[in-house]
C-alpha positions in Angstrom: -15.6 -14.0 -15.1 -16.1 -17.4 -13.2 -18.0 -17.5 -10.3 -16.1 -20.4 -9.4 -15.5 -19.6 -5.3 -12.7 -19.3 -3.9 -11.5 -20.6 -0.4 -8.9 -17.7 0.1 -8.8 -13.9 -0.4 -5.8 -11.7 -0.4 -5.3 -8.2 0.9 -1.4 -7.4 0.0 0.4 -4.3 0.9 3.8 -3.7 -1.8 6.4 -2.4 -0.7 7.8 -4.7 2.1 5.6 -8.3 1.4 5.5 -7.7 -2.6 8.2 -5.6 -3.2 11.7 -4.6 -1.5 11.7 -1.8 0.0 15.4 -1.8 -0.9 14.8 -2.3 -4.6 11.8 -1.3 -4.9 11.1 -4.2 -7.1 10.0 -7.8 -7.1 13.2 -9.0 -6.7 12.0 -12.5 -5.6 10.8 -14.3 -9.0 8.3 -17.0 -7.2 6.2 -13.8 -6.1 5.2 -13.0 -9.6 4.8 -16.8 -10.2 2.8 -17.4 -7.4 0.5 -14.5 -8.0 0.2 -16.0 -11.3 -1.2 -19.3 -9.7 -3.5 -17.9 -7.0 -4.9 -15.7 -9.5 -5.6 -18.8 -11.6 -7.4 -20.7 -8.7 -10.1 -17.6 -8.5 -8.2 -16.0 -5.3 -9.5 -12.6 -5.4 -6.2 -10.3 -4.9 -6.2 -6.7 -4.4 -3.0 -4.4 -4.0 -3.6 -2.1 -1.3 -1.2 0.3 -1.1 0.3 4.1 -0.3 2.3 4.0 -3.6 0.9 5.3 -7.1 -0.9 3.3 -9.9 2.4 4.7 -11.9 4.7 2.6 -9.5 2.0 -0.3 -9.3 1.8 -0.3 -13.3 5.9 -0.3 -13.7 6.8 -2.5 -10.8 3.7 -5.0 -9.9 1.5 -5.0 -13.2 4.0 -5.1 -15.9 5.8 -8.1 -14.4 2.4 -10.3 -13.9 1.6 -9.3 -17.1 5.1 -10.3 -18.9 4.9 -13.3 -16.5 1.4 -14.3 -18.5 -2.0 -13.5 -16.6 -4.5 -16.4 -17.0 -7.7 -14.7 -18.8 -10.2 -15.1 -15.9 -9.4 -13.7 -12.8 -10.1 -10.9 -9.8 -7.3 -9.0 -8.9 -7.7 -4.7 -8.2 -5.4 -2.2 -7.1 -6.2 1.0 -4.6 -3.2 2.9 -4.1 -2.4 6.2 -2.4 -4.2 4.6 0.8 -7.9 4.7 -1.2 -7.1 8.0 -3.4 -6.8 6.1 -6.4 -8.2 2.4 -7.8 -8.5 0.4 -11.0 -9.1 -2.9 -12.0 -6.1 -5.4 -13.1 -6.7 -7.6 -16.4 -4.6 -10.4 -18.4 -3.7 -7.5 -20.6 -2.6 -5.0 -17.1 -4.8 -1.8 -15.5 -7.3 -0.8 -16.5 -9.5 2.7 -15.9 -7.1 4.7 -13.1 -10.3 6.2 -10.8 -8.7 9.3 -8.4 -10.2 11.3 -6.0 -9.6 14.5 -6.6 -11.6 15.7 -3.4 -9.1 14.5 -1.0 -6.0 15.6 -2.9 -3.8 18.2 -1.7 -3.7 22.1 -2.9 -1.7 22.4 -5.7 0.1 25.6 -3.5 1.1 22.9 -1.2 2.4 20.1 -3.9 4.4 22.9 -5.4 6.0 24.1 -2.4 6.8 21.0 -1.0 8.5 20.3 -3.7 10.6 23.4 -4.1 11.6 22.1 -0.2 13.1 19.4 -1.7 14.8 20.2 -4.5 16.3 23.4 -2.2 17.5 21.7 1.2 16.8 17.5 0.9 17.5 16.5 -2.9 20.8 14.6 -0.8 18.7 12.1 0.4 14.9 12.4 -0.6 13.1 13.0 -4.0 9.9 14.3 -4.7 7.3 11.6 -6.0 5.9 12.8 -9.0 4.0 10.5 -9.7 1.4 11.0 -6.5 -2.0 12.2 -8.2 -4.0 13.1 -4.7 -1.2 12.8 -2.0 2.3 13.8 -1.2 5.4 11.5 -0.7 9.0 12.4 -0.1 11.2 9.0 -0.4 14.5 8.2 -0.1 16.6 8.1 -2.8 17.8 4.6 -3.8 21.6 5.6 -3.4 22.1 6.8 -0.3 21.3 4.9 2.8 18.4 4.2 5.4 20.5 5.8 8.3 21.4 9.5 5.8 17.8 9.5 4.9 16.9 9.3 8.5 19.1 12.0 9.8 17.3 14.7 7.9 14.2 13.0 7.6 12.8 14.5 10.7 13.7 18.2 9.9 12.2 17.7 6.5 9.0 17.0 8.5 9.0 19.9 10.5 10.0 22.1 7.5 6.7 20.1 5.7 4.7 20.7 8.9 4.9 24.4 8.7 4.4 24.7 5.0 0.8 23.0 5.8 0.1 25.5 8.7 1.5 28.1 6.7 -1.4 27.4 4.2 -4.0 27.4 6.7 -4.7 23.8 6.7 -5.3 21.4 9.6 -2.6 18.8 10.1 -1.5 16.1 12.4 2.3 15.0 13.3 2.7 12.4 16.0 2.4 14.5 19.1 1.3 17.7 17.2 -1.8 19.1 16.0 -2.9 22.7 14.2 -6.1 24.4 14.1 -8.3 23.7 10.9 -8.9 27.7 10.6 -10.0 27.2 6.7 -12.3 24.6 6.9 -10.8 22.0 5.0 -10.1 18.2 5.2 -7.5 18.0 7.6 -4.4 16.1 6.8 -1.6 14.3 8.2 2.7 13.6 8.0 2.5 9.9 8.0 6.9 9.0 8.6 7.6 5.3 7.8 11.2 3.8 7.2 11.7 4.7 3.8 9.5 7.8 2.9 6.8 10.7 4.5 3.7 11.0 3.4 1.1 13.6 3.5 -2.7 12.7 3.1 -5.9 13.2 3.6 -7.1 11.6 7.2 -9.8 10.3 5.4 -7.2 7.9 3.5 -6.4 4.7 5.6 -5.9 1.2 4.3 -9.5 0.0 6.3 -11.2 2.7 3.2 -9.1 1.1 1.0 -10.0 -2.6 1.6 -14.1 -2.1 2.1 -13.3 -0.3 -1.8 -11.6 -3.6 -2.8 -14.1 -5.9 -1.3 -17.2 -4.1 -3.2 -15.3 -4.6 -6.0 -14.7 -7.9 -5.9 -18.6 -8.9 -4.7 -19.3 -7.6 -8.2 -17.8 -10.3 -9.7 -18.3 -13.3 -7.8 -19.1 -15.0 -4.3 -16.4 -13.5 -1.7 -14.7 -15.9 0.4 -15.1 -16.6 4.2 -11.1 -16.7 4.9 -8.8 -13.5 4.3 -5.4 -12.9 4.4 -3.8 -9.5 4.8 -0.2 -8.8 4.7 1.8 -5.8 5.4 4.6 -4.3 7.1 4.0 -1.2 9.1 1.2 -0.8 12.1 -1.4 0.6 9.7 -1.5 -2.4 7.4 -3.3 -3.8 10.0 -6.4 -2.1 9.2 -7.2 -4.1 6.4 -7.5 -6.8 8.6 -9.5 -4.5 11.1 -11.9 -4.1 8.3 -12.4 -7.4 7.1 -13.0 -8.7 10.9 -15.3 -6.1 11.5 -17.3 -6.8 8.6 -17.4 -10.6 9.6 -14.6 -12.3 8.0 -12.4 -15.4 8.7 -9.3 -13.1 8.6 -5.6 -12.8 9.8 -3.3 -10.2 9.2 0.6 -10.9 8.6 3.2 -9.1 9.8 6.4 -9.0 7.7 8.1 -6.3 9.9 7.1 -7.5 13.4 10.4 -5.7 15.0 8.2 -2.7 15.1 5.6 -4.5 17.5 3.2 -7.0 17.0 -0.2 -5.1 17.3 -2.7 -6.6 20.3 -5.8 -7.6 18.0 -8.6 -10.0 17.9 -7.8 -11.8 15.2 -4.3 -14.2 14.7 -1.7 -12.1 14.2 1.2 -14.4 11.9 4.9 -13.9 11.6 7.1 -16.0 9.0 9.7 -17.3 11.7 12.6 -14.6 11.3 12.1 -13.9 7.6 10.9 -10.3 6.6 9.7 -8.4 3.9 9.6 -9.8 0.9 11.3 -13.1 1.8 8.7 -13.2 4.1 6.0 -12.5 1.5 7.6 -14.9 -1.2 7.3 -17.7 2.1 3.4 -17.6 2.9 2.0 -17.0 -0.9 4.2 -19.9 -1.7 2.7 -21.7 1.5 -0.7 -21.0 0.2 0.0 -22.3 -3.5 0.8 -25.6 -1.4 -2.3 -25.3 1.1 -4.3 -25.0 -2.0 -2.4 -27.8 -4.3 -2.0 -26.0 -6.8 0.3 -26.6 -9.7 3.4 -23.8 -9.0 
């Protein structure tokens, strides 16, 4: 590994800045060459991300590594919001690390997804490729708004399964009692999916895990970039300022609302998602003059 430093680190969420949330693929081609590129320069990259290291193998790996990986570089993956990491070679991931002590009850998975498959296989699917956490997505063929419309009794009917176990569990304006004693958990709703998790997973987790990584190999740059599209991508940015760091965060969804931090907060002009992402990594293979 060289320990030639780098003037730029990255802190990328997937589905919005990497991949469309509408494809769910890298449907822009200059992403996976521009990856490519910063990778070669020695810009340590880490995928931090809800999804799976299934969906991050198929989807993000696979392409970089078809695309040709240069033989020395740093890039890492931590998926499932800190659940689950590994480390990314020329040749794609290697050792998937999950922990198991934050996963859900298997009671839980297994009624969740019975819910499902009884009353929301219309518009939502079971994730089955979630090792720690739970996700119910939309399905590819129907649209944002029929998703929507059942998306919120899906997360009551979710809501009282957890209860119904005993377990602690937080929804927006509702809270139940932690009578067992375990890790509590929360319904996380964003525009294409709901989530349920530990409270102990949180993109902030995540990007100290990725930054420890990454010291391992090498000096760690002064200047970060993290880029997302929801309100908790911002916590990689949160971390990364706390701990000291020249950092700004990106917003590739700012119609939700621009968060009030103390770092810059950017926006790509009226680009979004992935246009949005394919704009500032190719902005930073020209910052960095670097052949594209």
């Amino acid at each position: 590994m060289s320990n030639t430093p780098s003037p730029l680190g990255l802190l990328l969420d997937v589905d919005g800045p990497i991949a469309s949330p509408i494809t769910r693929t890298i449907s822009t081609p200059s992403i996976v060459t521009d990856l490519i590129t910063l990778a070669g320069a020695h810009v340590p990259i880490a995928f931090i991300t809800g999804r799976s290291a299934d969906f991050i193998r198929e989807q993000v790996v696979a392409p970089l590594v078809a695309a040709g990986l240069p033989e020395n570089f740093r890039m890492y993956g931590v998926c499932e919001k800190g659940a689950v990491w590994f480390p990314i070679g020329s040749d794609g991931m290697g050792t998937v690390v999950v922990d198991r002590a934050v996963a859900l009850p298997l009671a839980v998975t297994d009624e969740v997804r019975q819910l499902v498959a009884d009353s929301f296989a219309a518009e939502m699917f079971f994730d089955e490729t979630k090792q720690a956490m739970i996700s119910v997505e939309q399905r590819t063929d129907v649209s944002r708004a029929a998703f929507q419309a059942r998306q919120s009794e899906f997360n009551d009917a979710a809501f009282a399964i957890m209860v119904g176990h005993g377990l602690g569990v937080r929804f927006e304006d509702r809270e139940s009692a932690d009578a067992s004693g375990q890790i509590p958990f929360r319904l996380d709703a964003t525009i294409i999916s709901t989530d349920i998790e530990s409270v102990t997973l949180d993109k902030n987790h995540a990007a100290k895990r990725a930054l420890a990584f990454f010291a391992e190999s090498g000096p760690l740059p002064r200047l970060w970039r993290s880029v997302g599209d929801s309100r908790s991508d911002y916590r990689m940015a949160d971390h990364l300022h706390e701990a000291g760091y020249d950092v700004s965060h990106v917003d590739v969804r700012p119609a939700d609302g621009i968060l009030d931090r103390p770092y810059p907060v950017i926006v790509i002009g009226d680009q979004i998602h992935d246009e949005a992402g394919a704009t500032f990594l190719r902005y930073w293979v020209d910052k960095l003059a670097l052949p594209a």
